[in-house]
C-alpha positions, 0 to 999 in steps of 0.5 A: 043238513046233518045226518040225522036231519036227513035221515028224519025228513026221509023217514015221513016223507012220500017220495014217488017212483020217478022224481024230476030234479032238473032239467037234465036230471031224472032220479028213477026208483027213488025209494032205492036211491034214497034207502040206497044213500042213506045207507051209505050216509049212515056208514060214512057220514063224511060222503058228500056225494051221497048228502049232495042227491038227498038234498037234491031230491028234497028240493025236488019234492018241495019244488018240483021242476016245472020248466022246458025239457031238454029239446030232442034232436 
């Protein structure tokens, strides 16, 4: 996805507080962390890491993780 993609898919979406994305992962204040790494795609569109979480957390909420947790010791 470009820039811009991203940047229209979050300006519509509904994005809860706290969003599973795996099964080790759990984004919490997602509305921080997605103003937060569009910001930084905004001012370096070449920051993978940043365009990385974005799409993770799209996936996450047209497919929301329903497996196991990871089992407590």
């Amino acid at each position: 996805m470009t820039e811009q993609e991203l940047i229209a898919y979050f300006e519509t979406a509904t994005l809860p507080e706290t969003l599973r994305i795996d099964r080790a992962t759990t984004q919490f204040e997602v509305k921080e962390a997605v103003a937060r790494n569009l910001e930084t795609i905004r001012m370096d569109p070449q920051n993978e890491n940043a365009r990385y979480r974005l799409v993770q957390i799209i996936h996450a909420l047209e497919h929301p993780y329903s497996g196991p947790e990871i089992p407590k010791l």
